[in-house]
C-alpha positions as CSV (number, residue, x, y, z in Angstrom):
1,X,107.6,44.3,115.8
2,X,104.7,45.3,118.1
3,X,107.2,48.4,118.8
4,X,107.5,49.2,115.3
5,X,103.6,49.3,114.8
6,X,103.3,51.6,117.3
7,X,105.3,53.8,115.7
8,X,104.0,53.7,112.7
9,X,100.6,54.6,113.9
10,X,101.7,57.7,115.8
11,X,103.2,59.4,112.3
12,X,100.2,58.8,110.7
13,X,98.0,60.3,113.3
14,X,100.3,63.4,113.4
15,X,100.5,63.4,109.4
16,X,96.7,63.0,109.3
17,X,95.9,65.8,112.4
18,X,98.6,68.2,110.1
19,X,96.5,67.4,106.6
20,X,93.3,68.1,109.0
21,X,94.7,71.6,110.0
22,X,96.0,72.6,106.7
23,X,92.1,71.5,105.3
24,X,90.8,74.1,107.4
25,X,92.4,77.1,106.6
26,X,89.7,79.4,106.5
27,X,89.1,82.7,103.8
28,X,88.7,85.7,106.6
29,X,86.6,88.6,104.9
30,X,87.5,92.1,106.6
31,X,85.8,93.9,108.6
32,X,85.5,96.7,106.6
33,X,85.9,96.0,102.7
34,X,87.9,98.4,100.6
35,X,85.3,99.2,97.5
36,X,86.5,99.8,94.1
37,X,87.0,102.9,92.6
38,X,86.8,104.6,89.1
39,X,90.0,105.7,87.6
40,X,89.0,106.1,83.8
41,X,87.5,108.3,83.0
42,X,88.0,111.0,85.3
43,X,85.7,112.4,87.6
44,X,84.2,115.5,86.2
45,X,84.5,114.8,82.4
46,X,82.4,116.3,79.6
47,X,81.5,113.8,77.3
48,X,79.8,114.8,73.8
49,X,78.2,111.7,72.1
50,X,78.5,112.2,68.2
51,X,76.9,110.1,65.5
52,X,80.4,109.9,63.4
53,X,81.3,107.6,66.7
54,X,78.8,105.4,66.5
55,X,81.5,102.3,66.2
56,X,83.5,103.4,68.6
57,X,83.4,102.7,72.2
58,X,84.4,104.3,75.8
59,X,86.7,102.5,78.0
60,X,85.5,102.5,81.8
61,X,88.3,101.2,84.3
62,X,88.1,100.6,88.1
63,X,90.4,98.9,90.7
64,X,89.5,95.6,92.3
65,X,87.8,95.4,95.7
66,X,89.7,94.4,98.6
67,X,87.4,91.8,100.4
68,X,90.9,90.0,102.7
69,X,91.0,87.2,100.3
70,X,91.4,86.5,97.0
71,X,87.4,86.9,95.3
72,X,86.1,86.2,91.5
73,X,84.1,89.2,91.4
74,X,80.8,90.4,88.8
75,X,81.0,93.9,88.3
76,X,78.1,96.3,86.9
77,X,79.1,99.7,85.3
78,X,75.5,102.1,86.3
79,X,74.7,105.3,85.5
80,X,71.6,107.5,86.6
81,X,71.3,111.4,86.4
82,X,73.1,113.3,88.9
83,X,71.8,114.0,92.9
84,X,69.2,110.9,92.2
85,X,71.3,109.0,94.8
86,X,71.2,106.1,92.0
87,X,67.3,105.3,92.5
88,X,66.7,104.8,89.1
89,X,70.6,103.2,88.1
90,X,70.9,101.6,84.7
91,X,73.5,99.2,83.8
92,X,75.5,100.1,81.0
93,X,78.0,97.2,81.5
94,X,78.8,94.0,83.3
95,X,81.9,91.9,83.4
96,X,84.2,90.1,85.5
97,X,87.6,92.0,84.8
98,X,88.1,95.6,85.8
99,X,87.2,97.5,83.3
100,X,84.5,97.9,80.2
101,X,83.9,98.9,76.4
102,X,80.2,100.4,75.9
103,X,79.7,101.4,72.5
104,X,78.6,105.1,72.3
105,X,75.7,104.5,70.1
106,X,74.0,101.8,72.4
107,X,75.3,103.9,75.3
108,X,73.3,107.3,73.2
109,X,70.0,105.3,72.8
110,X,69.8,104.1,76.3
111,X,70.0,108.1,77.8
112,X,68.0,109.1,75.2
113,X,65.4,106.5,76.5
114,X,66.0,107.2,79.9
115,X,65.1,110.7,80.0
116,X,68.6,112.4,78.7
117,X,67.6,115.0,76.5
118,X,69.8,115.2,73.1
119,X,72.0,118.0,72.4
120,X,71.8,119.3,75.9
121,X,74.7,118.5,78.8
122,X,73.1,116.7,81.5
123,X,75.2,116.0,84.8
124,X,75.4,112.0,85.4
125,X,76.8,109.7,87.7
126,X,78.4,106.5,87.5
127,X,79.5,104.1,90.0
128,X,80.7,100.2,89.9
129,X,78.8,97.7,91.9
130,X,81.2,94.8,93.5
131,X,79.2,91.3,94.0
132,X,81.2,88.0,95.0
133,X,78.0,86.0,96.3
134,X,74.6,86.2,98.3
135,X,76.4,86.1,101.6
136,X,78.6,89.3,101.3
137,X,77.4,92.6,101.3
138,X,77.1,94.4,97.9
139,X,79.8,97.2,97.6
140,X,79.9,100.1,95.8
141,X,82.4,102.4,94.0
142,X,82.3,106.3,95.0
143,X,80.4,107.7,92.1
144,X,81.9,109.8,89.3
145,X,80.2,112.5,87.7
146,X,80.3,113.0,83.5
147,X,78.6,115.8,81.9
148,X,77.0,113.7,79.1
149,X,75.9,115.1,75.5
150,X,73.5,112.4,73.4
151,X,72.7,113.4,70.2
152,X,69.5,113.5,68.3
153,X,68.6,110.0,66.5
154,X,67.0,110.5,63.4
155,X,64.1,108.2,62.9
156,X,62.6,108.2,59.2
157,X,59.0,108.0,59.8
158,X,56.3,107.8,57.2
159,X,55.2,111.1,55.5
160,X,52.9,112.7,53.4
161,X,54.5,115.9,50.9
162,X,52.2,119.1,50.4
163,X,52.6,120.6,47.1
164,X,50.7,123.5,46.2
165,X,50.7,126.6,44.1
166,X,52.9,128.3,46.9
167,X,55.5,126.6,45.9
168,X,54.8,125.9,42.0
169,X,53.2,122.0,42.8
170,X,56.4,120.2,43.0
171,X,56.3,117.4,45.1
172,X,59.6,116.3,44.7
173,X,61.0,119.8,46.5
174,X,57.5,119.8,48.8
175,X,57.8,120.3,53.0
176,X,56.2,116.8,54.5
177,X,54.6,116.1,57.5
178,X,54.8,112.8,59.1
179,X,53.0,110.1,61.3
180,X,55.2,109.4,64.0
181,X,53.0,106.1,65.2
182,X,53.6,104.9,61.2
183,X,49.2,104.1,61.5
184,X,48.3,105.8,58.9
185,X,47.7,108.9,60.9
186,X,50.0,112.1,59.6
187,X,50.4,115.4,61.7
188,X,52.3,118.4,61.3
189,X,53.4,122.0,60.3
190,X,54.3,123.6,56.9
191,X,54.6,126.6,56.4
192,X,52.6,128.1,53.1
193,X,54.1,131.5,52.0
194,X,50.9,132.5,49.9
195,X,47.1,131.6,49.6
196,X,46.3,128.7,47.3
197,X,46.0,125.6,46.5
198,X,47.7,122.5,48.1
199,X,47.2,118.7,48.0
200,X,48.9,115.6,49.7
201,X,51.0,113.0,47.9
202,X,52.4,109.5,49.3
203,X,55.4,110.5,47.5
204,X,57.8,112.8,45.8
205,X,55.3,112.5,42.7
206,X,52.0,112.9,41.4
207,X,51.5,109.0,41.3
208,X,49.0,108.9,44.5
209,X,47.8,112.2,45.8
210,X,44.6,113.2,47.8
211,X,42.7,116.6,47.7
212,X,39.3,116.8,49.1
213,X,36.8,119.2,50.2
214,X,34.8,119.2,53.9
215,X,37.1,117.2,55.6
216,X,36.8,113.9,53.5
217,X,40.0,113.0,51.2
218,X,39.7,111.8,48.2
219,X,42.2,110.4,45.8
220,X,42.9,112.7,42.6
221,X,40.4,114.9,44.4
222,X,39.8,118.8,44.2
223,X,42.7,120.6,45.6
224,X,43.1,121.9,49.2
225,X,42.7,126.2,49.7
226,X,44.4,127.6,52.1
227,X,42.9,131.0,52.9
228,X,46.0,133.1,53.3
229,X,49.4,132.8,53.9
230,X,50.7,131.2,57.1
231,X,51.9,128.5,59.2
232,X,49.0,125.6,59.0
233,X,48.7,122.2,61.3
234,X,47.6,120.0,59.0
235,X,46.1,116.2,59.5
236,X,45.5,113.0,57.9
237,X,44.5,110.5,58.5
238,X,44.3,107.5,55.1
239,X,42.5,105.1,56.9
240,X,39.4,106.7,57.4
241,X,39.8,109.5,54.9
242,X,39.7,112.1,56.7
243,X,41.9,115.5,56.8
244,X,41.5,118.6,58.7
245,X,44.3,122.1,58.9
246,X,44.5,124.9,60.9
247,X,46.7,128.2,60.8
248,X,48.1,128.9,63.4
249,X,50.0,132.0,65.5
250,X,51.9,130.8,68.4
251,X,52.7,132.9,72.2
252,X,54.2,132.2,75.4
253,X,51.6,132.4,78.2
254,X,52.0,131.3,82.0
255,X,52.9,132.7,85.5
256,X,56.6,133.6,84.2
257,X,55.4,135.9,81.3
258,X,54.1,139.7,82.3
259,X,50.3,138.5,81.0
260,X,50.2,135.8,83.7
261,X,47.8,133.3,82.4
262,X,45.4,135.5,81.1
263,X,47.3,137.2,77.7
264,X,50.0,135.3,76.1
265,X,52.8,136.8,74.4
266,X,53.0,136.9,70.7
267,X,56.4,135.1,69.1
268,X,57.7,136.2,65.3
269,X,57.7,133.5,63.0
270,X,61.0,132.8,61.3
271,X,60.7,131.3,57.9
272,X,64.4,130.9,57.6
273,X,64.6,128.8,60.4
274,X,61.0,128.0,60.1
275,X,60.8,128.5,64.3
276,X,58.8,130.6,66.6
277,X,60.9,133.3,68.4
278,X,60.6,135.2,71.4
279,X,63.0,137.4,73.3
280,X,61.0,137.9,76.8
281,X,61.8,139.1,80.8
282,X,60.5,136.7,82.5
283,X,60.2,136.0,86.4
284,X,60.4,132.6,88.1
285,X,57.1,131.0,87.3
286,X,55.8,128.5,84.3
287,X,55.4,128.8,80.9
288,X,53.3,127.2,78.1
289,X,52.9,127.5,74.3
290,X,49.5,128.0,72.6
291,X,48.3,129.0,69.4
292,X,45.7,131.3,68.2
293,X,45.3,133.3,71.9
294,X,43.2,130.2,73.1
295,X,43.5,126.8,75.0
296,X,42.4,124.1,72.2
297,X,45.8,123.9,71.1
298,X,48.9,124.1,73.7
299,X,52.3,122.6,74.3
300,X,54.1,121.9,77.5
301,X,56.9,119.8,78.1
302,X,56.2,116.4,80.4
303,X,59.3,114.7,80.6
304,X,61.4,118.0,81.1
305,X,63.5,116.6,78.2
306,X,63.1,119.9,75.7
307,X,60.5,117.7,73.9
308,X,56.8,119.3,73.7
309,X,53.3,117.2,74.2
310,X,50.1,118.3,73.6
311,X,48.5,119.6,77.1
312,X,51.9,118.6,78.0
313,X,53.1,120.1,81.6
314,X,54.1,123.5,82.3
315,X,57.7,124.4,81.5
316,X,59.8,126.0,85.0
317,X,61.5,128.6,84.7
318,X,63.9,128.7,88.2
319,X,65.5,132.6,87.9
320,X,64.3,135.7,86.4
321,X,66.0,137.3,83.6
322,X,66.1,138.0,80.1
323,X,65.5,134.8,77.8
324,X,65.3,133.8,74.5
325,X,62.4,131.1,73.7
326,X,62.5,129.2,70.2
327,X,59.3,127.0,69.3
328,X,60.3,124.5,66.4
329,X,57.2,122.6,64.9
330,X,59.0,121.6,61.8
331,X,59.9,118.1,62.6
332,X,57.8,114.9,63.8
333,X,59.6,115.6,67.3
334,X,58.0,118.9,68.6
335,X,60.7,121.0,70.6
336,X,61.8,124.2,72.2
337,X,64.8,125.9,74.0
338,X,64.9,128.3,76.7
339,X,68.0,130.1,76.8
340,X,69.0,132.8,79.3
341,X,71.0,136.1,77.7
């Protein structure tokens, strides 16, 4: 019996010690681990974003990350203009399965709110980022570049319509200018094709209108003169009743144009297009639009995005050559183009 005992306690000890060795089997990460890597789309695609796709959605797939054991993984899908080394990535999908839908119009609005200008190919990169927890590195997929198209969102902003004898005081086929802040305060260009009278109406009627004399409005007031014919900034503003409008002739000035900074170029007006045109050599340099051959009114460009600000920044130009400059004023969104011939 005591025999028998003694037995018995030895197989459980070596069942035990065997349980105990199979209990620590250990997860080895390697050394080096293998990252993941893109394989849809492919590196080098053009991409043009279209508002008819708004519903639709692009497909990004990526191979799992080797880390020597088998790993739940969190990926993030991030994008940030090309050579920026990813310093200012955005994530434009997360997940834990290898791959991602991002719906083109949420992708469109977050470029265009990073910087991407609309209607212009701008080189990006994206990359996959591989996380399994605190204690392992971060890994990253090489980066794929996409040549990447947004385009424009419309945004309906509040306007004012300018009637006038130019164009036989019908408000319902009148130009509009807008405030882009929706505070009451309007700004913008129209073009008047003969001098005369002009007023302002909330809408496409006759219901409430403002004309006014000396820079105060005033509701059913006199009408508005313009001078001459030409292209006229005009501003309102309805919560202080106030209005004030300019004509205006526009030029290129800056270090890239053969005046320097000291004489700007004249641009044609195109009444078609209802843009400012210029077809200029220019040398490497800057540029800058201003109106009436002075400083009080100017446009440059601060975010480099084809968008113009008021005193905005000067406007590179990298290589000298013949180029084509187009000022369009006739939307809430102020732009221009530069295109080498």
């Amino acid at each position: 019996m005591r025999k028998s005992a003694i037995i018995l306690i030895t197989i459980i000890g070596l069942i035990s010690l065997f349980s105990c060795e199979k209990d620590e089997t250990r997860a080895i990460l390697k050394e080096v681990i293998t990252p993941p890597s893109i394989t849809s789309p492919s590196d080098g695609t053009s991409m043009v974003l279209a508002l008819a796709d708004s519903a639709n959605s692009i497909e990004f797939k990526w191979t799992k990350p080797d880390y020597g054991f088998p790993a739940g993984v969190s990926y993030a899908v991030q994008i940030d203009k090309a050579g920026n080394n990813f310093k200012e990535a955005v994530t434009i999908a997360s997940g834990i399965v290898e791959s991602a839908l991002v719906n083109v119009y949420t992708l469109n609005n977050l470029l265009l709110s990073n910087g991407y200008p609309e209607d212009i190919s701008t080189a990006a990169e994206i990359r996959v980022r591989s996380i399994i927890n605190s204690e392992v590195d971060t890994v990253y997929s090489p980066p794929i570049t996409l040549n990447i198209t947004p385009f424009e969102v419309v945004i309906i902003y509040p306007v004012l319509y300018v009637p006038g004898s130019y164009q036989g005081w019908n408000p319902a086929e009148a130009p509009t200018f807008a405030s882009v802040k929706s505070n009451g305060k309007y700004e913008g260009y129209v073009y008047i094709s003969e001098a005369g009278g002009f007023k302002f109406t909330v809408t496409p009627s006759w219901d409430v209108n403002y004309g006014g004399s000396g820079g105060t409005l005033e509701p059913n007031g006199p009408n508005f003169e313009a001078p001459e014919a030409g292209y006229y900034k005009l501003n309102a503003n309805l919560n202080d009743l106030t209005y004030s409008f300019l004509k205006t002739d526009w030029g290129l000035i800056g270090s890239a144009t053969p005046g320097g900074w000291d004489t700007d170029t004249d641009m044609e007006f195109d009444p078609v297009s209802e843009t400012w045109i210029l077809t200029i050599d220019l040398v490497a340099g800057e540029i800058k639009f201003r109106a009436n051959d002075g400083w009080d009114l100017n446009y440059g460009d601060d975010g480099a995005d084809g968008k113009l600000e008021a005193n905005g920044a000067n406007i590179a130009i990298a290589t000298a050559g013949n180029y084509t400059i187009t000022l369009d004023l006739s939307n809430p969104v102020y732009k221009y183009k530069v295109v080498k011939n």
